[in-house]
LOVEXKE-987473 format. One record per residue: residue in one letter; residue number from 1; z, y, x of N, C-alpha, C in turn. Coordinates in steps of 0.2 Angstrom, whole numbers, plus 2048, in hexadecimal, padded with zeros to 3 digits. Layout:
   code   pos    nw    nv    nu   caw   cav   cau    cw    cv    cu
      A   NUM     Z     Y     X     Z     Y     X     Z     Y     X
...
This chain:
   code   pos    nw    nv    nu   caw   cav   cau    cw    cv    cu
      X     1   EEB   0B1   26D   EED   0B3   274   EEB   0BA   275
      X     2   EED   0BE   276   EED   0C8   279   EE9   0C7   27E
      X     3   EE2   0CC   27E   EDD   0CA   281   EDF   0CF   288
      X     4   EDC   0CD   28E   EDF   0D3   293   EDB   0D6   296
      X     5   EDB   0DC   297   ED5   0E2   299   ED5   0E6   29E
      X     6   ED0   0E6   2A3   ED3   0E9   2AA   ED3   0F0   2A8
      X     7   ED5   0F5   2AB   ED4   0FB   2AB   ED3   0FE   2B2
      X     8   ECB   102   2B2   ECC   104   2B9   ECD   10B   2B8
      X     9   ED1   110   2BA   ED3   118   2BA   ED1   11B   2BF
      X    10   ECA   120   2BF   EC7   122   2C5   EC8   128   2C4
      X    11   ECC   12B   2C0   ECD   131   2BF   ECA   137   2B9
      X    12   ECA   13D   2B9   EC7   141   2B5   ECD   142   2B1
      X    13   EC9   146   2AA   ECE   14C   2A6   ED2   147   2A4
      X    14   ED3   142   2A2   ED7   13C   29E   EDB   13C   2A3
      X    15   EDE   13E   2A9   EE2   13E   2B1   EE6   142   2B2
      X    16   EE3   148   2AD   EE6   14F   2B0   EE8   153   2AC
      X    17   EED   157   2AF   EF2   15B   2AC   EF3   162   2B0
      X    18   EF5   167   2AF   EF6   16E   2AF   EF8   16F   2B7
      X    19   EF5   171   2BA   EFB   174   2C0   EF9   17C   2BF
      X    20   F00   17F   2BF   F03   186   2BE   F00   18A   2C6
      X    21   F02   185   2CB   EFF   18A   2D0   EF8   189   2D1
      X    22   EF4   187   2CF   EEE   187   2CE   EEC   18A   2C8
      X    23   EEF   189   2C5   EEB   18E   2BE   EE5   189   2B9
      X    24   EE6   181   2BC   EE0   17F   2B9   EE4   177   2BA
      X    25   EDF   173   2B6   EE0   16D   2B4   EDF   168   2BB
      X    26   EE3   164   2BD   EE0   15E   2C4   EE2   157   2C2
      X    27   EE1   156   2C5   EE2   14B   2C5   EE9   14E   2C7
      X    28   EEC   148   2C3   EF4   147   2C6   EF7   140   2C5
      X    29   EF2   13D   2BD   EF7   139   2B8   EF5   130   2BB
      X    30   EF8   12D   2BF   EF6   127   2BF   EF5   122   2BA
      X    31   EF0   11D   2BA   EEE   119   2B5   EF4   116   2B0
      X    32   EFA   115   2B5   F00   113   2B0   F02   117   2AD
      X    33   F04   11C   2AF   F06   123   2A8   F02   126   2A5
      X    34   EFB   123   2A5   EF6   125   2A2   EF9   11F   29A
      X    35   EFA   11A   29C   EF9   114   297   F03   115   294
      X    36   F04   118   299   F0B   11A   293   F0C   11C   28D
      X    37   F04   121   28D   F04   126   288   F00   121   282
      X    38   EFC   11E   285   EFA   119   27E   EFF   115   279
      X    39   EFF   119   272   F02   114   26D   EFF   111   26B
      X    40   F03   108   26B   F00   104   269   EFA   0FF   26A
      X    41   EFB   100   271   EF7   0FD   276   EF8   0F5   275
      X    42   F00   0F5   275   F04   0EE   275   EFE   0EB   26F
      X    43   EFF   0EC   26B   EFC   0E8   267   EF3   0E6   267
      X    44   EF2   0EA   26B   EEB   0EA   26C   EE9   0E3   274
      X    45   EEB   0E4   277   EE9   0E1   27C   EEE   0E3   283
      X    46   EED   0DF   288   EF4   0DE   28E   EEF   0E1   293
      X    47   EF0   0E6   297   EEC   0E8   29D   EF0   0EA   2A3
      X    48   EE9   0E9   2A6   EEA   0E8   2AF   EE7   0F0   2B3
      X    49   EEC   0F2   2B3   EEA   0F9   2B7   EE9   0F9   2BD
      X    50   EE3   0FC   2BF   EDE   0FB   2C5   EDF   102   2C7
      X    51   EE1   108   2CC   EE0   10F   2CE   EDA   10F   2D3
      X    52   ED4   111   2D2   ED0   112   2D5   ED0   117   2D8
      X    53   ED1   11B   2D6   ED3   124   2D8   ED2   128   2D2
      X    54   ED5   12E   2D5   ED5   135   2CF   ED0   139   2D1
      X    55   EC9   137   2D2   EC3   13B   2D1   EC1   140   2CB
      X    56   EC2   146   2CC   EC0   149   2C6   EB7   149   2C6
      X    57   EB6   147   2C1   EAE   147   2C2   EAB   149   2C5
      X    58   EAA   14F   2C7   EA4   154   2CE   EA4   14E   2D3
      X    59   EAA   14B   2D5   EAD   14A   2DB   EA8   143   2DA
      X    60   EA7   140   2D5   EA2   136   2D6   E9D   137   2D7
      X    61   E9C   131   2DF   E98   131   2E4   E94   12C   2E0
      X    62   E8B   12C   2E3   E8A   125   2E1   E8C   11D   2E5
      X    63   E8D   120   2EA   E93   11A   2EF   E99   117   2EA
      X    64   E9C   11D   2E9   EA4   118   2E5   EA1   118   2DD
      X    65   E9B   118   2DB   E96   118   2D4   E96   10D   2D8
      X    66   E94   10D   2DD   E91   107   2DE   E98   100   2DF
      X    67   E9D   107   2E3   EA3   103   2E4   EA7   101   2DF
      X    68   EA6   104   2DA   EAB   101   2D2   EA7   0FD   2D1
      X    69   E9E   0FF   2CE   E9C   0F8   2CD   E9D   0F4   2D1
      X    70   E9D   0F2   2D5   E9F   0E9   2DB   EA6   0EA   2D8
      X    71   EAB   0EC   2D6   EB1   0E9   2D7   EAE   0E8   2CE
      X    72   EAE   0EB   2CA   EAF   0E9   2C4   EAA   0E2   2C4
      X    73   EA5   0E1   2C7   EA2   0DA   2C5   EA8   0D6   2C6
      X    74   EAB   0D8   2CC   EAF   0D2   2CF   EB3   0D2   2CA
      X    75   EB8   0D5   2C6   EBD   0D3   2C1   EBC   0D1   2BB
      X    76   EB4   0D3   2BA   EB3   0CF   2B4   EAF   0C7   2B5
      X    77   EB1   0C6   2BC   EAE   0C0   2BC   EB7   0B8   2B9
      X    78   EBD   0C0   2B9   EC3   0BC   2B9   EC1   0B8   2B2
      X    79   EC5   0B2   2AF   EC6   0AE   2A8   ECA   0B1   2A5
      X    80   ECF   0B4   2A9   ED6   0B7   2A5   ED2   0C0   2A2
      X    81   ECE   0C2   2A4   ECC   0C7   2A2   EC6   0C8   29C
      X    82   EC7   0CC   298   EC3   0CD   291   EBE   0D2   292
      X    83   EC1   0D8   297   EBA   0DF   296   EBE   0E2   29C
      X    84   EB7   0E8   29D   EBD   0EE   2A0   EBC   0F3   2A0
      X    85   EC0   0F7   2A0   EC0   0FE   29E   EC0   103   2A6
      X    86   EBC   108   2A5   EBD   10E   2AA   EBD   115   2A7
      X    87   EC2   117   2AA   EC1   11F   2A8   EC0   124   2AE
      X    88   EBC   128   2A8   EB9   12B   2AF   EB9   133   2AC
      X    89   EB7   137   2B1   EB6   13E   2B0   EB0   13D   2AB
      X    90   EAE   141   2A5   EAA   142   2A2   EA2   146   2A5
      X    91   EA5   14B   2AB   E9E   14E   2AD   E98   149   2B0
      X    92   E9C   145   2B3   E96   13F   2B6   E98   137   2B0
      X    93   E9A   136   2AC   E9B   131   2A9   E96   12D   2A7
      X    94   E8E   12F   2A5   E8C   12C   2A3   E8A   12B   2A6
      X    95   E87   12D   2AE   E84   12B   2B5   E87   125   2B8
      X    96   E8D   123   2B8   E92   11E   2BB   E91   118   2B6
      X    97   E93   11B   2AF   E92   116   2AB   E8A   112   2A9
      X    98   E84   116   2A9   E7F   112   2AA   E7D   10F   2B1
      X    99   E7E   111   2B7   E7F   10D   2BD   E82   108   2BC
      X   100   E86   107   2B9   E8B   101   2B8   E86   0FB   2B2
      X   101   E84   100   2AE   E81   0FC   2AA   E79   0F9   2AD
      X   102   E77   0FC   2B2   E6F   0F9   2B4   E74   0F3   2BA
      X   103   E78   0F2   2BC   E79   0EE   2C1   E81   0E9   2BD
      X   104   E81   0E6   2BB   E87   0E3   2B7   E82   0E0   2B1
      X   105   E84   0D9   2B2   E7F   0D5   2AB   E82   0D1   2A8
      X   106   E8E   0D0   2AA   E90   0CD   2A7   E91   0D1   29F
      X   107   E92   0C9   29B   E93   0CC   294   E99   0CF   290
      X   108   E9E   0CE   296   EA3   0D2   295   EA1   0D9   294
      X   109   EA7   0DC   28C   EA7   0E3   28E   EA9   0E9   293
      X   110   EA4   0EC   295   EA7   0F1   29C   EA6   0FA   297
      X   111   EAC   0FC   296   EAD   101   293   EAF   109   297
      X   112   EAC   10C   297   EAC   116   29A   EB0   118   292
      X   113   EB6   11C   295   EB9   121   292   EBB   126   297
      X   114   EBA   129   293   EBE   133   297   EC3   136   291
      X   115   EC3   13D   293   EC7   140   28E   EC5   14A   290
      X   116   EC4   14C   28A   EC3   153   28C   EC8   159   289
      X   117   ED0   158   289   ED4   15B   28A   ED8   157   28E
      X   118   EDB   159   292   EDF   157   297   EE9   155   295
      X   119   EEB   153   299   EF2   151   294   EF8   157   294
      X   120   EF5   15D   298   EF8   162   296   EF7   167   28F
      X   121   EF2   164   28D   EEF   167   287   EF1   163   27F
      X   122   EF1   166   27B   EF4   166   274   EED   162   273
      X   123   EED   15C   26F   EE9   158   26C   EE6   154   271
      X   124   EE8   152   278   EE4   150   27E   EE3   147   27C
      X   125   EDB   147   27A   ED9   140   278   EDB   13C   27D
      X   126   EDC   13B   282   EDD   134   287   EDF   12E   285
      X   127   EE6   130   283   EE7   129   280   EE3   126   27A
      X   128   EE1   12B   275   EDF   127   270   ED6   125   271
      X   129   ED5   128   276   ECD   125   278   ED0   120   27B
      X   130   ED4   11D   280   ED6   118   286   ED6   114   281
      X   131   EDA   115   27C   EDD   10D   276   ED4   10B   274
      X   132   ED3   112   271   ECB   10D   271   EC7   10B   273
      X   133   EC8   10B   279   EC3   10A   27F   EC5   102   280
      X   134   ECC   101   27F   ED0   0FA   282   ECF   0F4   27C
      X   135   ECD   0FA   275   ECD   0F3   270   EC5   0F2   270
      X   136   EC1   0F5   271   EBA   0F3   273   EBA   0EE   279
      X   137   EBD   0F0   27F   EBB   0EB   285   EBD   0E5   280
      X   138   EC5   0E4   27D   EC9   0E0   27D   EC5   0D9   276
      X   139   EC0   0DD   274   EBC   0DB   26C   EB6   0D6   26F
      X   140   EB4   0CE   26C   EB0   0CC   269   EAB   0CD   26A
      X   141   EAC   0D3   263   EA3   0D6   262   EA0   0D9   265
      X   142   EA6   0DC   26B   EA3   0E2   271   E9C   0DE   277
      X   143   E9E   0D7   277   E9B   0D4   27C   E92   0D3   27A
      X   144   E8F   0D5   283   E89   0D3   281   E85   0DC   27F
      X   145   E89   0DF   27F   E87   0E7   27D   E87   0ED   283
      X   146   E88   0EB   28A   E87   0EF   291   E8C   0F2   290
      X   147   E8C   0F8   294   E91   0F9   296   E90   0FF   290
      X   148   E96   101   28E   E97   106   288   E9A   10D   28A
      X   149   E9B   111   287   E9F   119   288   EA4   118   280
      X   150   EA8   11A   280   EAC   119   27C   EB2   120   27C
      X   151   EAF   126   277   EB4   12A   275   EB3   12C   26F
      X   152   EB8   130   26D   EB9   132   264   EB8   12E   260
      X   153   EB6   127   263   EB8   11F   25F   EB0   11E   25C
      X   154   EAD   121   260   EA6   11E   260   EA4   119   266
      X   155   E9F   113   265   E9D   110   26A   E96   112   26D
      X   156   E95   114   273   E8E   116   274   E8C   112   27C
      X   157   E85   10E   27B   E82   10A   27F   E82   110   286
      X   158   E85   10E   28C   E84   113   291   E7D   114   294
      X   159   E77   112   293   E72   113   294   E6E   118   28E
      X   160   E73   11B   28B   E6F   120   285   E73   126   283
      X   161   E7A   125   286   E7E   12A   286   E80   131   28B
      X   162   E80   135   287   E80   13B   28C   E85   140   288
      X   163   E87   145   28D   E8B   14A   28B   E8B   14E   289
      X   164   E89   153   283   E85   158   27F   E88   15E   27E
      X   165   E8F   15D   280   E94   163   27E   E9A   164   283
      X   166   E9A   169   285   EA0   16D   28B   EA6   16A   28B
      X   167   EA8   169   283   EAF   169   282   EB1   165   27B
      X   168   EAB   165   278   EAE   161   273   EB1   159   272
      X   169   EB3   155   26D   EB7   150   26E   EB0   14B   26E
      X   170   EAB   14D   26B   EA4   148   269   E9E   14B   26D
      X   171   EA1   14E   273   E9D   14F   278   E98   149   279
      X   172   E98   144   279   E95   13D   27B   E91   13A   275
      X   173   E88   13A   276   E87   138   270   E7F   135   273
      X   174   E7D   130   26F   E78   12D   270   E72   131   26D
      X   175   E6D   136   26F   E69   13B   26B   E65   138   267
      X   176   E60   133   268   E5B   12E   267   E5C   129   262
      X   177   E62   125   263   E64   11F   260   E6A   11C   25D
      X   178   E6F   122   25F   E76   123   25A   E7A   11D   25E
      X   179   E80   11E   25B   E84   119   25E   E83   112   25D
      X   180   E86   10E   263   E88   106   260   E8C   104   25B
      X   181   E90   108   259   E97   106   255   E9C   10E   255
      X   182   EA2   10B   251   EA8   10F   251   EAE   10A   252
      X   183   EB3   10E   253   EB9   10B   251   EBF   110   24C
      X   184   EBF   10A   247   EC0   10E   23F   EC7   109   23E
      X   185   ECC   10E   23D   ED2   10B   23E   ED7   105   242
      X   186   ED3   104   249   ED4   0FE   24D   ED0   0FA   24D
      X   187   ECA   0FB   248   EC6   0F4   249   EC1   0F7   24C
      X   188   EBC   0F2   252   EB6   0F2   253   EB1   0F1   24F
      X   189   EAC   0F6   24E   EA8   0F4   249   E9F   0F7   24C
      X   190   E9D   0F2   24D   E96   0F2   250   E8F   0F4   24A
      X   191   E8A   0FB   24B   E86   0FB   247   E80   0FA   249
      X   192   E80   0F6   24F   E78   0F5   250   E7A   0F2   25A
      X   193   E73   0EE   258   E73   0EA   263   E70   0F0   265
      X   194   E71   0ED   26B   E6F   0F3   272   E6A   0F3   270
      X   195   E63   0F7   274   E5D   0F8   273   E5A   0F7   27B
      X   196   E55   0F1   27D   E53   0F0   284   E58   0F2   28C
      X   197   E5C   0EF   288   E5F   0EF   28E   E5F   0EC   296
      X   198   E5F   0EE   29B   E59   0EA   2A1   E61   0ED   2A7
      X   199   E60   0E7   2AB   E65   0E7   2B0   E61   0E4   2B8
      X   200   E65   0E7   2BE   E63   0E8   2C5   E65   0E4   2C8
      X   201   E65   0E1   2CB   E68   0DD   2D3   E6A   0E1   2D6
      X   202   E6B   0E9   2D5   E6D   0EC   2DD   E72   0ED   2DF
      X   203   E75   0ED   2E6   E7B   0EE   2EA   E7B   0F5   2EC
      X   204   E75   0F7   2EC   E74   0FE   2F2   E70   103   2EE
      X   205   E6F   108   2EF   E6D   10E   2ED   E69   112   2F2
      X   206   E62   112   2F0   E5E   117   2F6   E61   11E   2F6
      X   207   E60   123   2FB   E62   128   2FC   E61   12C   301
      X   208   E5D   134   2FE   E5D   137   2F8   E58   137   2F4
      X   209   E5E   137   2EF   E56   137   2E7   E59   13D   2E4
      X   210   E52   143   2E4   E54   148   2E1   E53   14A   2D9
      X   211   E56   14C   2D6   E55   14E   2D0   E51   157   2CE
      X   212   E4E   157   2CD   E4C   15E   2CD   E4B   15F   2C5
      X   213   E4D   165   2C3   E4E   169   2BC   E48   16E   2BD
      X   214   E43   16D   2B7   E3E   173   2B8   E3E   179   2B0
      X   215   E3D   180   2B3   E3D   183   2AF   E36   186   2AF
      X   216   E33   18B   2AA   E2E   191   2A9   E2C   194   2B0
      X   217   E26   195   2B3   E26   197   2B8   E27   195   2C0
      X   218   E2A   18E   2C1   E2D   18A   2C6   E27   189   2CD
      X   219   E28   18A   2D2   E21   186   2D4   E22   17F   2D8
      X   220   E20   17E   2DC   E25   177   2E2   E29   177   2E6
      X   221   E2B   17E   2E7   E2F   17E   2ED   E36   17A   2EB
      X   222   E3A   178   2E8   E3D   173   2E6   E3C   16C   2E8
      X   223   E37   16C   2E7   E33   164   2E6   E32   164   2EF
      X   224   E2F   167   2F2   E2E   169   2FA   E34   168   2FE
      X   225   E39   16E   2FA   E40   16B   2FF   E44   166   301
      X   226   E43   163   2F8   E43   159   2F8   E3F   155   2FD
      X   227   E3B   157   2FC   E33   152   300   E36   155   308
      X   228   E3A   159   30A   E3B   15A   313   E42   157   315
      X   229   E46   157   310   E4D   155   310   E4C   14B   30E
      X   230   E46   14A   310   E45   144   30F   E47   13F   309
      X   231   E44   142   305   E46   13E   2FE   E42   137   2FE
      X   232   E45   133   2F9   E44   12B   2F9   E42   12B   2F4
      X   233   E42   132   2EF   E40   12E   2E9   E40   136   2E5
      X   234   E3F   138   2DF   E3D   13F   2DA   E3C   13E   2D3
      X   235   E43   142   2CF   E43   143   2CA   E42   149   2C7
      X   236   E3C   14B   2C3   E3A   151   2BF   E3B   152   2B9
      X   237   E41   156   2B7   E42   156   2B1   E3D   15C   2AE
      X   238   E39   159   2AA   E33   15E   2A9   E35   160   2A3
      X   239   E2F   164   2A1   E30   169   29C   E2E   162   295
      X   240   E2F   163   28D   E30   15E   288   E2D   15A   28A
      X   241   E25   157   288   E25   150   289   E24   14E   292
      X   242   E27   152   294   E25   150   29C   E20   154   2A1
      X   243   E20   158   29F   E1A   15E   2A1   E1C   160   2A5
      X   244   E1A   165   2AB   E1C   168   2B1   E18   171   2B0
      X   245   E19   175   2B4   E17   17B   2B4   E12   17A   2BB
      X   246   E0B   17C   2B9   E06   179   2BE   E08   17B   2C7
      X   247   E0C   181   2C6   E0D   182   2CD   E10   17C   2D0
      X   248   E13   179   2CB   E17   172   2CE   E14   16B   2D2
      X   249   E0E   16C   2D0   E0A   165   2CF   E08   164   2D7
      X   250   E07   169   2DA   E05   168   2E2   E0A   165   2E5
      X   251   E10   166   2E4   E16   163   2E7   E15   15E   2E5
      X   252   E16   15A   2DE   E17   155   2DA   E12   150   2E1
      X   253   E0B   153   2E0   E05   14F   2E5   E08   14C   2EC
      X   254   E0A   153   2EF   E0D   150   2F5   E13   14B   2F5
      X   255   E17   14A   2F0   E19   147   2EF   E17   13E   2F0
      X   256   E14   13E   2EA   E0D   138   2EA   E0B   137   2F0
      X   257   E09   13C   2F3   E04   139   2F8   E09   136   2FE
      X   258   E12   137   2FE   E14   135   303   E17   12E   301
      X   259   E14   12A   2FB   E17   126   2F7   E1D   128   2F7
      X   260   E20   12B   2F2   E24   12D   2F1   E28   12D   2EA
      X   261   E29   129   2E5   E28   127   2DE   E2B   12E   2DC
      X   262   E26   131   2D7   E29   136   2D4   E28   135   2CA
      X   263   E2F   137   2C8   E31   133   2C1   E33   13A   2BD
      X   264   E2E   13A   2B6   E2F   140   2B4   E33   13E   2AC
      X   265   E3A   143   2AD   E3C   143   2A6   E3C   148   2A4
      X   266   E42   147   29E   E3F   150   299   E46   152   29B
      X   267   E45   15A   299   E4D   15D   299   E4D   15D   291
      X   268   E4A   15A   28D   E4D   159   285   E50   155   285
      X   269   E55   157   280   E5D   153   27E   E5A   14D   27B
      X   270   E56   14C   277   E51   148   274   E4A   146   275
      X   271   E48   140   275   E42   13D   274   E3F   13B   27C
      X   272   E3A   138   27D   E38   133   283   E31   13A   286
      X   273   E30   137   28C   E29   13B   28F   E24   139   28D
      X   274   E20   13B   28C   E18   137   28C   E0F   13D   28F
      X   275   E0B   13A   290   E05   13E   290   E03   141   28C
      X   276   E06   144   287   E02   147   284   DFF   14E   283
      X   277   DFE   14F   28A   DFC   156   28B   DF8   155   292
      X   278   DF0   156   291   DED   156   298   DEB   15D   29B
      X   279   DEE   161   29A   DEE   169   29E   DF0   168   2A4
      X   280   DF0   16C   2AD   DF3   16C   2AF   DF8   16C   2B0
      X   281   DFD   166   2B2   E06   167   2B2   E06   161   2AB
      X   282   E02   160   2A7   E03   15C   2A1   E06   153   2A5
      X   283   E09   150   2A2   E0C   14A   2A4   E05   147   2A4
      X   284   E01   146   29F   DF7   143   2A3   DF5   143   2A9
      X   285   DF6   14B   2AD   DF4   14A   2B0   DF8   148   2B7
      X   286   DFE   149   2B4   E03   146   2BA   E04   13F   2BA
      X   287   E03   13B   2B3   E02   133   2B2   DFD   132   2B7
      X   288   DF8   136   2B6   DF0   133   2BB   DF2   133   2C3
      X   289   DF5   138   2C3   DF7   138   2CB   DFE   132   2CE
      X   290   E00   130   2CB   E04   12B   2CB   E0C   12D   2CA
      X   291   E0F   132   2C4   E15   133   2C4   E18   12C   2BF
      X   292   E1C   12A   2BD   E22   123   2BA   E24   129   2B4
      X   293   E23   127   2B0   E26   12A   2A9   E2D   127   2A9
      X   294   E32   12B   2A8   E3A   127   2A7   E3A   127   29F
      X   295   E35   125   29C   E39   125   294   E3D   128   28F
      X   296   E42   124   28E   E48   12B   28A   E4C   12C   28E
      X   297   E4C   129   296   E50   12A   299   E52   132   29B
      X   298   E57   134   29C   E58   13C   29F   E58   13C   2A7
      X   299   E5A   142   2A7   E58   141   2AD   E5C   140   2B3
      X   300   E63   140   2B2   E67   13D   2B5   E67   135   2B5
      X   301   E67   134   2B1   E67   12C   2B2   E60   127   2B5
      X   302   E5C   12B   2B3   E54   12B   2B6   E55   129   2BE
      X   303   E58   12F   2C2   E59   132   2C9   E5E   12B   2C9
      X   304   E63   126   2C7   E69   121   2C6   E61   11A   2C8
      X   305   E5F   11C   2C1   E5B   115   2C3   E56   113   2C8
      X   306   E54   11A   2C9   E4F   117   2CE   E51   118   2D8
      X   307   E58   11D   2D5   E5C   11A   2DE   E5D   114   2DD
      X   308   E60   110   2D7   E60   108   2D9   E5C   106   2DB
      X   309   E55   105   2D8   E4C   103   2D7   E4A   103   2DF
      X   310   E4C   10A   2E4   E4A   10B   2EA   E4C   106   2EE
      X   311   E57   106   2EB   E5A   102   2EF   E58   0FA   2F0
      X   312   E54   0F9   2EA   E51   0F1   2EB   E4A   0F0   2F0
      X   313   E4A   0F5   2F1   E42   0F6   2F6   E3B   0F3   2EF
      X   314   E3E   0F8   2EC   E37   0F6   2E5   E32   0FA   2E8
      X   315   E2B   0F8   2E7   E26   0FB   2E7   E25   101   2E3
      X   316   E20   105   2E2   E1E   109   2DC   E1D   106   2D4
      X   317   E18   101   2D7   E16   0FC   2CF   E1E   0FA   2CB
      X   318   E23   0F7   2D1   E27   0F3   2CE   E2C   0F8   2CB
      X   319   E2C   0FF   2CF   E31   104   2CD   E2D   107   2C5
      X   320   E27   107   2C5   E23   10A   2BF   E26   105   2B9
      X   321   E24   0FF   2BA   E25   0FB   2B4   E2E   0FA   2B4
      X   322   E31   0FA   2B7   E39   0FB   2B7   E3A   102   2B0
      X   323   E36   107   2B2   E36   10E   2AE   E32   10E   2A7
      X   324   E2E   10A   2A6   E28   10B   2A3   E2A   105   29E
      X   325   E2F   102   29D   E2E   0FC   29A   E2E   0FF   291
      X   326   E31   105   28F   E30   104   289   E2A   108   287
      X   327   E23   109   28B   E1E   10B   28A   E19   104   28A
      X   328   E1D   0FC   289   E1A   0F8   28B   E1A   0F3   284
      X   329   E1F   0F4   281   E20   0F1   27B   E1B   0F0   277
């Protein structure tokens, strides 16, 4: 029997097409004339199109990030349904997509595609990322693996994936751990299980949780404007293993001292934070003061997990070892 796959179409480059009086690419292409274009669909699996909207990525809120997750639990709670698929604009994709993946623990496959030429364009991937997107939901061997990203026919765990490239088709790559799989002439083919995968209860998202990006020479006023704009929560993307420019650290404190959980990750494309530096501004001495190491998390997704962690009314303890847990292995 023909497995059946929801599709939910929230918009992005896979959407869009040329408009002349603009001079640039916008959402146009409904999810049904989006699946026109896919050859050979028929034989893969029967789907159920869902238009959530034509968001081009800028535009995804963490509200409608919360409001796809609840509707997709709900559809994958159907019998008649095998996985589902969401496309989405690529700028926020892996933020949506691991959102979904900390709150969703069915074993159903839940599968993120995009596309980064559009269908006005000569070689525009949509379709043939959608078909792979719909034969992963639609597979077996996909269950039990979170929610995944799915383009150029690579499978990648959405809790490790991120965007590396402005433009190209292999934009999406797991830096640290490589992909889950491929799809090599129609067949699903898995090289390895997820790696600690951990899922939320939550319904709600604290807010605002800021993310702040530090360069050479920065001091707190950043961190200060956050702390007045009333933040719930602080993410520092610090310099390699999580290090700060010491002008930083005085804000970082007031931070702290307003309980205030503040989580340092790296701006490196690779590798986790750690203390290994006890100078001013070193992660040591910001571990002592009480900052949460985000791991190999980066630092958008960092800023994802812990607006969840806030929205449960977690402690600091509980928000730490939520972050810390593969310092615990």
């Amino acid at each position: 029997m023909k497995k059946r796959v929801a599709v939910y179409f929230t918009g992005g480059t896979i959407s869009m097409k040329y408009d002349p009086q603009i001079g640039a690419a916008v959402p146009a292409l409904s999810g049904r004339e989006i699946l026109d274009h896919v050859t050979g669909l028929d034989a893969v699996a029967s789907t159920e199109v869902i238009d959530f909207g034509r968001y081009p990525g800028p535009h995804m809120t963490q509200p409608l990030m919360m409001e796809l997750s609840a509707r997709v639990r709900e559809t994958l709670l159907r019998e008649d349904i095998a996985g589902v698929v969401v496309t989405h604009g690529t700028d926020t994709l892996e933020e949506t997509a691991y959102l979904l993946d900390l709150t969703i623990s069915n074993p159903k496959p839940v599968v993120f595609v995009g596309a980064m030429r559009n269908s006005s364009e000569m070689g525009w991937d949509g379709p043939s990322n959608l078909l792979s997107a719909i034969r992963v939901a639609a597979s077996e061997r996909a269950r039990n693996l979170g929610v995944m990203v799915v383009m150029n026919e690579t499978m990648l765990a959405a809790s490790e994936a991120t965007k590396t490239h402005t433009e190209a088709f292999d934009t999406f790559q797991s830096p640290d751990l490589g992909p889950l799989g491929v799809i090599d002439k129609g067949e699903v083919i898995i090289r390895r299980a997820i790696v600690g995968r951990e899922t939320l209860n939550a319904t709600r998202l604290a807010a605002p949780v800021f993310l702040i990006k530090l360069v050479a020479g920065m001091d707190s006023t950043l961190i200060d404007a956050a702390l007045d704009a009333n933040a719930k929560g602080l993410v520092i993307e610090g310099l390699g293993r999580g290090n700060v420019p010491a002008e930083c650290v005085p804000g970082i404190k007031r931070a702290i001292e307003k309980n205030i959980p503040v989580v340092a990750a790296s701006r490196c494309l690779r590798g986790r934070v750690f203390e290994s530096y006890g100078y001013e501004g070193g992660l040591k001495q910001l571990r002592n003061l009480g900052v949460i190491r985000a791991g190999f998390l980066n630092g958008q997704k960092a800023r994802i997990k812990l607006a969840l962690a806030l929205g449960l009314e977690k402690d600091l303890n509980e928000i730490r070892a939520l972050f810390e847990i593969d310092y615990q292995r």
